[in-house]
C-alpha positions in Angstrom: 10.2 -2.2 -16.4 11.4 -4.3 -13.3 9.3 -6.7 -11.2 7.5 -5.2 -8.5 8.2 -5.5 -4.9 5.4 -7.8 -3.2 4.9 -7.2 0.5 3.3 -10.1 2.2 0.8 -8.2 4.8 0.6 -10.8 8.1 -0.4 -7.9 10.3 -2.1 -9.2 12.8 -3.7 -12.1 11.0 -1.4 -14.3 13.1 -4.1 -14.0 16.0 -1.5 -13.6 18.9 0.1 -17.0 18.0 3.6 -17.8 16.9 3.0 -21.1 14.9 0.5 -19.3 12.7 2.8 -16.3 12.1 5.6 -19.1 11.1 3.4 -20.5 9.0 2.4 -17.4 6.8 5.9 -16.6 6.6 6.4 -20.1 5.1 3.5 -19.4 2.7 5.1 -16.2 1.6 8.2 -18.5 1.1 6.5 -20.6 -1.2 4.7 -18.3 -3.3 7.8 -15.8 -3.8 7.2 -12.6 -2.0 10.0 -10.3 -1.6 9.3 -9.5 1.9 6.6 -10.2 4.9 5.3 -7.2 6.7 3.8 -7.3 10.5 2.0 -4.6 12.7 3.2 -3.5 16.0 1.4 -1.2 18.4 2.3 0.4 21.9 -1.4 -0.6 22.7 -1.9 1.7 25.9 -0.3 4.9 23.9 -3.0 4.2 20.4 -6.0 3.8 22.6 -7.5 5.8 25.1 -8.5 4.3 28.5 -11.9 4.4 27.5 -11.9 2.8 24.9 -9.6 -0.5 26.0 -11.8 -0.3 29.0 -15.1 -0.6 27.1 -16.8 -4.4 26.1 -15.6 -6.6 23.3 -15.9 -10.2 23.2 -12.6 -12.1 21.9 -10.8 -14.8 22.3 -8.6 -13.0 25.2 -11.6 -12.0 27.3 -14.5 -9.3 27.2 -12.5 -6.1 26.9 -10.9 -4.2 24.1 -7.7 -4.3 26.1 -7.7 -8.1 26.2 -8.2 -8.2 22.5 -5.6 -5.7 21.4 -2.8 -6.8 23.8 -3.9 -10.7 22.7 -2.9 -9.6 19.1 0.1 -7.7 19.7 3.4 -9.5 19.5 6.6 -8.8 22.0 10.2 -9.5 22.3 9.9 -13.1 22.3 8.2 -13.1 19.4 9.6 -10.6 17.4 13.3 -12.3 18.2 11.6 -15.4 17.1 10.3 -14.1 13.8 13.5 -12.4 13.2 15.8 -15.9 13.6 12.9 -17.9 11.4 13.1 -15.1 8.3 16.9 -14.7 8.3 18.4 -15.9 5.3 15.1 -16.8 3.8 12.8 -13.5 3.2 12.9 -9.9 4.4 11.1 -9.1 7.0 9.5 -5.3 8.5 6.5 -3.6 9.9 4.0 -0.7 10.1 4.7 1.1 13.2 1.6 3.0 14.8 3.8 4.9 17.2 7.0 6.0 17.5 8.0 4.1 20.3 7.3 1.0 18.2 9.7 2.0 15.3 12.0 2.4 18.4 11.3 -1.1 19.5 11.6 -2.4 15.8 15.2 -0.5 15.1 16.6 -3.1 17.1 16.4 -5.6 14.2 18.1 -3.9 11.5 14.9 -4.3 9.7 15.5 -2.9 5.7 12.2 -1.0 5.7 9.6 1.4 7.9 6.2 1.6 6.9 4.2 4.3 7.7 0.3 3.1 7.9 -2.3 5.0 5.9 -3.6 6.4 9.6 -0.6 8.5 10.2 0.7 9.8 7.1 0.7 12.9 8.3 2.3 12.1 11.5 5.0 14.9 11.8 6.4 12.7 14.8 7.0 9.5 13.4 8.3 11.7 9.9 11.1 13.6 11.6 12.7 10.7 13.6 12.9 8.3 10.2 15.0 11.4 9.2 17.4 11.2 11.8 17.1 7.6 11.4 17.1 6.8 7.3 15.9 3.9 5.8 13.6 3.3 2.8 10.4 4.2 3.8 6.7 2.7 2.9 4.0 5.4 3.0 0.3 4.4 2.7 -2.2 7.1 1.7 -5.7 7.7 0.3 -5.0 11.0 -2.1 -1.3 11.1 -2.5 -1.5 14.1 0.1 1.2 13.0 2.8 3.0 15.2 5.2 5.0 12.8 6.4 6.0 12.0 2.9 6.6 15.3 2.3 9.3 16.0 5.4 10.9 12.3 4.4 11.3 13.8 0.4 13.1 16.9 2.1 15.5 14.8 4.2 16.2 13.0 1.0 14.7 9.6 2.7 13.8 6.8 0.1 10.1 6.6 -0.1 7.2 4.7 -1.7 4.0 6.1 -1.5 1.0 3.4 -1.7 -2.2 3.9 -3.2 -4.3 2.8 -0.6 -8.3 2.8 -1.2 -10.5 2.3 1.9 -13.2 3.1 4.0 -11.2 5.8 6.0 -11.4 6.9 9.9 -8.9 8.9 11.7 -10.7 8.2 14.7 -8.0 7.2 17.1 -10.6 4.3 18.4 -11.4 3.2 14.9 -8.8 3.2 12.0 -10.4 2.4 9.0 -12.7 -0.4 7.5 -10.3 -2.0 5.0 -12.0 -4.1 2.6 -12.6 -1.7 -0.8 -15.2 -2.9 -3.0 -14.2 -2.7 -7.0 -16.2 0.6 -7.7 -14.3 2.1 -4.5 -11.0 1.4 -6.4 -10.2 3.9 -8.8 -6.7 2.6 -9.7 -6.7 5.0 -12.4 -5.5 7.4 -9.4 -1.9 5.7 -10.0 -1.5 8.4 -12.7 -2.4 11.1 -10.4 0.0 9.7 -7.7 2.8 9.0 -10.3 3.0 12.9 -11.1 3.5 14.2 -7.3 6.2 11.1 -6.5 9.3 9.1 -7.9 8.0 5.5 -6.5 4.4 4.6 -6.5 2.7 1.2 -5.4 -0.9 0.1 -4.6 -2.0 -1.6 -1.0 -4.2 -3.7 -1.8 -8.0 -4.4 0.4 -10.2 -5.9 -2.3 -11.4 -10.0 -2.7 -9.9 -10.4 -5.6 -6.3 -10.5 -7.5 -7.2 -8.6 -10.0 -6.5 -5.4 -8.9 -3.2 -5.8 -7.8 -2.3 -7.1 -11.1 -3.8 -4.1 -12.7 -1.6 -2.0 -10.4 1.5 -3.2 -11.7 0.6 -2.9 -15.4 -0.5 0.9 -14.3 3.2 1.0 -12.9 3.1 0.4 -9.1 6.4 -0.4 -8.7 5.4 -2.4 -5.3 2.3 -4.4 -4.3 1.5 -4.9 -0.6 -1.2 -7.7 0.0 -2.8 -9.1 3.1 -2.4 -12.7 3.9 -4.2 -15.8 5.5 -4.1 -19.0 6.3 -7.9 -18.8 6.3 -10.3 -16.0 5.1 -12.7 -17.4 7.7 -10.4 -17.2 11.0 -11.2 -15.1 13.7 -9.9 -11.1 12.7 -11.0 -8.2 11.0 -8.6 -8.0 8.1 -9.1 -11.7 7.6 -11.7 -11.2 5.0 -9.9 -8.8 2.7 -6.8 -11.2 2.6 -5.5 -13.7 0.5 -5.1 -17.8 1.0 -1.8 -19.5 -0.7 -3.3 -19.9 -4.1 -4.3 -16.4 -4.4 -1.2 -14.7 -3.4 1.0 -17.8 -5.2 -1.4 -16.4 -8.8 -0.4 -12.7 -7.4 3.1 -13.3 -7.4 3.0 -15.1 -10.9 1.1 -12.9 -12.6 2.7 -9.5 -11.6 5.8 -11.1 -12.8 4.7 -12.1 -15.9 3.9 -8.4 -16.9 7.4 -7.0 -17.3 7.5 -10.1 -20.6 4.4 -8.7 -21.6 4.6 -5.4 -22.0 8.6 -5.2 -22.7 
C-alpha cells in the first residue's frame, strides 16, 4: 500500500486575491500535500447572458458577472502562482471548458482535472487524448464518459468518488457540502471494480472521511482549503483550516504502517 496523493483544493477560495492564494499554497507547504489544485473558468462561455446579467450582491458589485469575473484568476496571476510553486509543490487545475485547459497547457502543468460537472463532456475528453497527461476525473456513480474515451486512448486516469448535492444546470453546478449519511464511502468498492485508480473528493466538515477513504483504498484524496471557514465564498464552508488538513495529511499517512 503506498501513501495517497493529497490534492490541496484552493479553487476559488482565494476570493480574486493573490496574497490569499500565496498563502494557501504556503499552508499546503506546511502541512505536506503533494499538490495544490485551482479552478479556471472562461466565465462568458459557462454562463449564459442571462444569467451573469441577473442580481447578486458581492464584493465586485451587484451582478453575477461582477462576482464570477472577481473570482477568476488571469495571466498575471496564473504566471505568478506558477513562479511561487516551482520547486516547492505541484501545482494544476479543474478546467470547466476547453479553452481553459488550452489556457492552462501553457504551464506544463503534471495533471488535468476534469470537475464532477463535465464528466461526461465528450469535448474536453477527446482533446486530453490528443494532448495526454494524467487525468483527475470527479464523478457521482463511477459512470463517466469522459473517463471512458480517456481509458480507450490509454490516458492515465483517477476517477474520484465525489458525493454531493448534484445539478447539471449550467447556472447552478452543484451544492458541495455532503452531510455524513450522504456519504456512502462504501461506494469505493463499487468504483474500485469498473477502474484501475480510485480516490475520494472530499465536501464533508470533518476529516474523517477522507481518512476512511484511504483505508477503503482511495489511492488519492482531494480536499478543499481555507484560510477561514468563515470568509466570503460558497465552498468556504465545506473546506479545511491548517490544522485540519495538517491532521489529514498525518493521518492518511499513518495508514500504510497500520495496515502493512
Amino acid at each position: 500500500m503506498n501513501n495517497p496523493f493529497i490534492i490541496a483544493e484552493i479553487g476559488i477560495n482565494h476570493n480574486g486575491d493573490i496574497n490569499i492564494a500565496k498563502q494557501l499554497i504556503d499552508m499546503a507547504v506546511r502541512c505536506g500535500a503533494d499538490a495544490v489544485k485551482f479552478q479556471k473558468r472562461t466565465v462568458e462561455y459557462c454562463y449564459t447572458k442571462d444569467f451573469l446579467n441577473s442580481p447578486r450582491e458581492s464584493p465586485w458589485g451587484q451582478t453575477q458577472r461582477e462576482q464570477k469575473i472577481g473570482l477568476e484568476f488571469g495571466q498575471k496571476e496564473y504566471d505568478e502562482i506558477d513562479a511561487y510553486c516551482y520547486e516547492r509543490i505541484e501545482w494544476f487545475a479543474s478546467a470547466f471548458d476547453v479553452g481553459s485547459l488550452k489556457f492552462l497547457v501553457q504551464y506544463n502543468l503534471p495533471y488535468y482535472k476534469i470537475p464532477h460537472q463535465l464528466a461526461d463532456n465528450k469535448e474536453m475528453a477527446e482533446w486530453i487524448v490528443g494532448h495526454p497527461k494524467h487525468t483527475f476525473i470527479s464523478t457521482l456513480n463511477g459512470l463517466t464518459k469522459a473517463g471512458n474515451i480517456l481509458k480507450q486512448g490509454q490516458c492515465p486516469i483517477t476517477i474520484l468518488y465525489c458525493p454531493a448535492d448534484y445539478s447539471h444546470d449550467k447556472h447552478f453546478w452543484g451544492k458541495y457540502i455532503c452531510v455524513d449519511k450522504g456519504l456512502r464511502l462504501s461506494s469505493l468498492f463499487e468504483f474500485k471494480e469498473k477502474w484501475d485508480r480510485v480516490g475520494f473528493s472530499c465536501h464533508n466538515y470533518s476529516i474523517l472521511p477522507p481518512i476512511l477513504a484511504v483505508a477503503l483504498g482511495a489511492v488519492a484524496v482531494e480536499v478543499h482549503i481555507t484560510l477561514d471557514r468563515a470568509m466570503y465564498g460558497t465552498d468556504q464552508a465545506c473546506s479545511f483550516e491548517e490544522e485540519g488538513l495538517h491532521r489529514i495529511v498525518r493521518e492518511t499517512r499513518r495508514i500504510k504502517e497500520i495496515m502493512g
